[in-house]
C-alpha positions as CSV (number, residue, x, y, z in Angstrom):
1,X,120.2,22.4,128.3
2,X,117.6,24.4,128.5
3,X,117.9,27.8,126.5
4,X,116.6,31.0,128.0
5,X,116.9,34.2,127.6
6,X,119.5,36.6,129.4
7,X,117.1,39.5,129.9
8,X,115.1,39.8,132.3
9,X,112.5,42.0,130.5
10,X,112.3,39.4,127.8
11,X,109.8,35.8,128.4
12,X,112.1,32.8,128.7
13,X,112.8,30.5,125.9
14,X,111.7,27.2,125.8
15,X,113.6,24.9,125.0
16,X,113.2,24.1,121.7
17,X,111.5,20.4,121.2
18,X,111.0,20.2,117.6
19,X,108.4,21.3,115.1
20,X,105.0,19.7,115.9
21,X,102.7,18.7,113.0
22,X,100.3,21.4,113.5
23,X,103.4,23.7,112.8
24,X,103.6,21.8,109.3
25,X,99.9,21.6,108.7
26,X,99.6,25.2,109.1
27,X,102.0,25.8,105.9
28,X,100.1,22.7,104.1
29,X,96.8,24.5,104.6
30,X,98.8,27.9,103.8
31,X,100.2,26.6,100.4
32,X,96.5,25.9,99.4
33,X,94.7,28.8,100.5
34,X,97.5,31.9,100.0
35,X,95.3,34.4,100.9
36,X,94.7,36.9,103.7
37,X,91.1,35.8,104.8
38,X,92.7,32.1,105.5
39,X,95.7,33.4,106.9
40,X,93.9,35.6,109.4
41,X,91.3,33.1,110.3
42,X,94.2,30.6,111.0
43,X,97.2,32.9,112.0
44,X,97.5,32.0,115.6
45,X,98.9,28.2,114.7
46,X,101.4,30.4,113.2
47,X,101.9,32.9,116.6
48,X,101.8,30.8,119.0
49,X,103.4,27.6,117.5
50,X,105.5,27.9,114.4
51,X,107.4,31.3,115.2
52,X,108.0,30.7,118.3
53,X,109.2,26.9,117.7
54,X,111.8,28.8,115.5
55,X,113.0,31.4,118.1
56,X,113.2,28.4,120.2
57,X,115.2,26.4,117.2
58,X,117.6,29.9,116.8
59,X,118.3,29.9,120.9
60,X,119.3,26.4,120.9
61,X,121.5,26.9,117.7
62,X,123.7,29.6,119.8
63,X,124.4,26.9,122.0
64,X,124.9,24.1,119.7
65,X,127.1,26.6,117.8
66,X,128.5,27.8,120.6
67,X,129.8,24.2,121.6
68,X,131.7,23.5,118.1
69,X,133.4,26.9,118.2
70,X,131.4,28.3,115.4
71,X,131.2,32.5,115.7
72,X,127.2,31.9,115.0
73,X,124.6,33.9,116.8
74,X,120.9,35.1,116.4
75,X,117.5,35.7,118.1
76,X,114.3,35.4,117.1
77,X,113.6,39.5,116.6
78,X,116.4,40.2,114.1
79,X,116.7,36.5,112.6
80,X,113.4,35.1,111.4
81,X,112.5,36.4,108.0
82,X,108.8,37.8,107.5
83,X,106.3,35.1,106.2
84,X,104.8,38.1,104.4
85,X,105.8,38.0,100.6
86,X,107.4,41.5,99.1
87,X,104.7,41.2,96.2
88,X,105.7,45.0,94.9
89,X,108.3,43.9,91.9
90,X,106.6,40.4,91.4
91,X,104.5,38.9,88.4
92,X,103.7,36.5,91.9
93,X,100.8,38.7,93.5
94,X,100.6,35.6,96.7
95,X,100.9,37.2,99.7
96,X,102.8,35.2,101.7
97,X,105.9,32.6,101.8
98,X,104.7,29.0,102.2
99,X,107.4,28.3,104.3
100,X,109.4,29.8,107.3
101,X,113.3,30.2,107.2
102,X,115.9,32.2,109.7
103,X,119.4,32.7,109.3
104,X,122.4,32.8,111.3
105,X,125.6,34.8,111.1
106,X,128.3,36.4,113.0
107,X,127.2,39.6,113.0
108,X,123.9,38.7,114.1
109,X,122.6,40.2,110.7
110,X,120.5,37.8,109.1
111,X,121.9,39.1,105.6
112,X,125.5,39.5,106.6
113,X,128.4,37.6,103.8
114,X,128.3,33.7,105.7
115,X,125.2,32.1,106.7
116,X,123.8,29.6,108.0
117,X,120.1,29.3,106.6
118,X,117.2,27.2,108.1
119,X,114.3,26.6,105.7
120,X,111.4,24.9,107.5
121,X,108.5,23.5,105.2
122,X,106.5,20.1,104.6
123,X,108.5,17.7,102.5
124,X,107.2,18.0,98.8
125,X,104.7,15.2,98.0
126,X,104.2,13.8,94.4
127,X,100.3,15.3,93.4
128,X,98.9,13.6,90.5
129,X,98.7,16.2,87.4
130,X,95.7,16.0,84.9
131,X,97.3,16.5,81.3
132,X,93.6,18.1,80.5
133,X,94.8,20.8,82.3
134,X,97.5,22.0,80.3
135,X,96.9,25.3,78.0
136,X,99.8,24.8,75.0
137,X,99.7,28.5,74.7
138,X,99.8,29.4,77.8
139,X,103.4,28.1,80.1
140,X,102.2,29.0,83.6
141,X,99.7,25.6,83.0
142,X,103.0,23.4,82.3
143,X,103.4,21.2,85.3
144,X,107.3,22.9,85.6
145,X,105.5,26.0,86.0
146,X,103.2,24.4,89.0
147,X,103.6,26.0,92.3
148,X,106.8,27.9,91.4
149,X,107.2,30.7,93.6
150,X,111.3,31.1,94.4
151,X,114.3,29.0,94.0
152,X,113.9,27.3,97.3
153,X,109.5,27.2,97.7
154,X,108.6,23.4,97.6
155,X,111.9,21.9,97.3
156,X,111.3,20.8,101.5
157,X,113.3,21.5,104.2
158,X,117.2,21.9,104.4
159,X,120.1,24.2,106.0
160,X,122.6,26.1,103.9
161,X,125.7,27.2,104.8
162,X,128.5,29.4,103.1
163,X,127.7,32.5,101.4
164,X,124.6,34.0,99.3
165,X,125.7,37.0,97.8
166,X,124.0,39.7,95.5
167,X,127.0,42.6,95.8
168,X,129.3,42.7,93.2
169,X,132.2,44.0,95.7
170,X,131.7,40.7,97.5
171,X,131.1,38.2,94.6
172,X,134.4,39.9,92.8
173,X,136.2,39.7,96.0
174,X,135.6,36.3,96.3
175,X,136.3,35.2,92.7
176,X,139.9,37.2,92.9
177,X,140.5,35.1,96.3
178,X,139.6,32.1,94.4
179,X,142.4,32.8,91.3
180,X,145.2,34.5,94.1
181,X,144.7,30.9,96.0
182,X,143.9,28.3,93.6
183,X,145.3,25.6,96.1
184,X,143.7,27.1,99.2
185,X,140.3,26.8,97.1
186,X,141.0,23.2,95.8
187,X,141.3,22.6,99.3
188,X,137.9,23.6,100.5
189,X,136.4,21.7,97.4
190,X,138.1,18.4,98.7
191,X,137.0,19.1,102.5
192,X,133.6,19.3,101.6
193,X,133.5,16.4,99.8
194,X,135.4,14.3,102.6
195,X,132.3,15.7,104.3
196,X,129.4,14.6,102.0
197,X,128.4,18.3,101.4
198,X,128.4,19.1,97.5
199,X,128.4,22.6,96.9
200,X,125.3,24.3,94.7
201,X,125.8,25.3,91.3
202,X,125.5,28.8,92.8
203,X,123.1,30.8,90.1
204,X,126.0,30.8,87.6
205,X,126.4,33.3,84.5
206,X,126.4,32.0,81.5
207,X,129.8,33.4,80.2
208,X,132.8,33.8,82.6
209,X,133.4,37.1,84.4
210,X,135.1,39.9,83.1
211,X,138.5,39.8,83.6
212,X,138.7,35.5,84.0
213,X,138.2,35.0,80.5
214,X,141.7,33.4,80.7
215,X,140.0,30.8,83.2
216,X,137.7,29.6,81.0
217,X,139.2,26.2,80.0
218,X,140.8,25.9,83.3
219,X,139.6,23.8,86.4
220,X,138.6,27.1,88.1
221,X,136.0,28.7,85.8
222,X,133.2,26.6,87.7
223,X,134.0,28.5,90.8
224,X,134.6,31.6,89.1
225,X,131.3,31.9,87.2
226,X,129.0,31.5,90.4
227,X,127.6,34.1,92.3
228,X,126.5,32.1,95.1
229,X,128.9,30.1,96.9
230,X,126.5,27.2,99.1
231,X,126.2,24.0,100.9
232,X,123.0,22.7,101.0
233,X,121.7,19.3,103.1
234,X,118.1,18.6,102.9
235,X,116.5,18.1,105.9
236,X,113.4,15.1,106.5
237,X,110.0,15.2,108.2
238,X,111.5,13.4,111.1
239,X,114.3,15.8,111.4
240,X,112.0,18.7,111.8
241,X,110.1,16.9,114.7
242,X,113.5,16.2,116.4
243,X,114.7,17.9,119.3
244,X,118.2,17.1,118.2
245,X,117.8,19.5,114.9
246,X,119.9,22.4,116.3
247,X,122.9,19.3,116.5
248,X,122.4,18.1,113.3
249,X,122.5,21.5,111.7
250,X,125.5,22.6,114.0
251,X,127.3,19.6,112.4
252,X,126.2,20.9,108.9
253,X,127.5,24.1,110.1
254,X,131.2,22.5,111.0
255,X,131.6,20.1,107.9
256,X,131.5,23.6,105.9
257,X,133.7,25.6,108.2
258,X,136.8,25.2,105.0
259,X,134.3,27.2,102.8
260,X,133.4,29.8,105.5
261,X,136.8,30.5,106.6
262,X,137.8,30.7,102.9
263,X,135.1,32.8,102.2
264,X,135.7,35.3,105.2
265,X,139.3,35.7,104.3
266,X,138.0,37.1,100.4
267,X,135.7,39.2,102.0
268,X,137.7,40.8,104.9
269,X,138.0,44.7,104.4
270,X,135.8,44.6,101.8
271,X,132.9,48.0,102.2
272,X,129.5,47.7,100.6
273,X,127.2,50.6,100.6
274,X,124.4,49.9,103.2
275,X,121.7,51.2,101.1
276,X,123.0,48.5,98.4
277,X,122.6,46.2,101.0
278,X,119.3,43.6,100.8
């Protein structure tokens, strides 16, 4: 099918045919050059290739969505996130992402509680290291400190699904779910494992949450001291270049369907400031 858009006063949508390699050599040649002059000189791979091969991708997920009865939706105006990094509270002063990622929700808020997240990049290739290199006295020349940038930059391509929360309404609402249902949660656990799709350690604390102290022995307290609560599949050079991607991820999208219903019933009714909002 081919997806277009239902305005008039907007261009159609192609349909979306997969990301080319000049889509992927463009954030190869951006991870070794991160700087404005390159990125200027080279920006219109990234205009009139990559970001539209995403809006492209985000129509053809409505459908594909759409099709499996999952309340997804998007567009390519409100969904992609900016390839420009926010360098203002960072040690990182490299202006831009390496990679290109949307995200999907039922609100049509990219940032709204249960997502689905598409993070396009090259798949990571082993680089030799020279050992001469390495300063003892100085950790950002340690080869676990090469190429860091976020928790996500250089680990390759891959959809998430579930929910990536920062407000502590939402994160305590989803723990006290978790402890009012224990079965209901065991459940989801089980489902996605039937499904192949592990959840993420979900940026733990280190000592359980106030008030679950009692947990701590228990079989909950892994679930209760994440933040984060995620299914992640990595995605492959081929599956990028596919025009079957928006199926596949749909798919990804239904396996965790137990962790997003659970997740929306914890977080129902619950308010968060919009200027606490990311």
């Amino acid at each position: 099918m081919t997806n277009t858009a239902a305005s008039p006063a907007h261009a159609p949508v192609p349909a979306f045919a997969g990301f080319s390699a000049r889509d992927l050599d463009f954030l190869t040649g951006l991870a070794a050059n991160n700087d404005k002059v390159w990125f200027t000189a080279h920006r219109a791979a990234y205009d009139d290739g990559l970001k539209p091969a995403m809006g492209a991708l985000i129509a053809a997920l409505n459908s594909a969505f759409a099709a499996r009865g999952l309340p997804f939706e998007g567009e390519a105006r409100k969904n992609i996130f900016r390839i420009h990094r926010d360098v203002r509270f960072s040690k990182d002063k490299r202006p831009y992402k390496t990679h290109v990622s949307a995200s999907l929700t039922r609100e049509g808020d990219k940032m709204a509680p249960g997502m689905v997240y598409v993070h396009v990049e090259p798949e990571p290739q082993a680089a030799a290291f020279d050992p001469q290199t390495i300063d003892p006295l100085d950790p950002s020349t340690l080869p676990s400190a090469q190429g860091a940038q976020d928790d996500y930059a250089g680990s390759g391509p891959f959809v998430a699904v579930g929910f990536y929360l920062w407000d502590r309404p939402l994160i305590d609402a989803f723990r006290r779910q978790i402890v009012r249902d224990p079965k209901a949660w065991r459940a989801v656990e089980t489902a996605l494992e039937k499904t192949g799709l592990a959840l993420e350690t979900g940026a733990p604390v280190k000592r359980m949450p106030k008030g679950y102290e009692g947990q701590a022995d228990g079989p909950l307290a892994p679930a209760l001291k994440r933040t984060h609560w995620l299914v992640r599949r990595q995605l492959t050079a081929a599956d990028l270049a596919s025009p079957g991607l928006p199926d596949l991820i749909a798919d990804v999208a239904a396996g965790a369907r137990p962790l997003l219903d659970f997740g929306w019933r914890a977080l129902h009714g619950v308010v968060v400031e919009p200027a606490r909002r990311r």
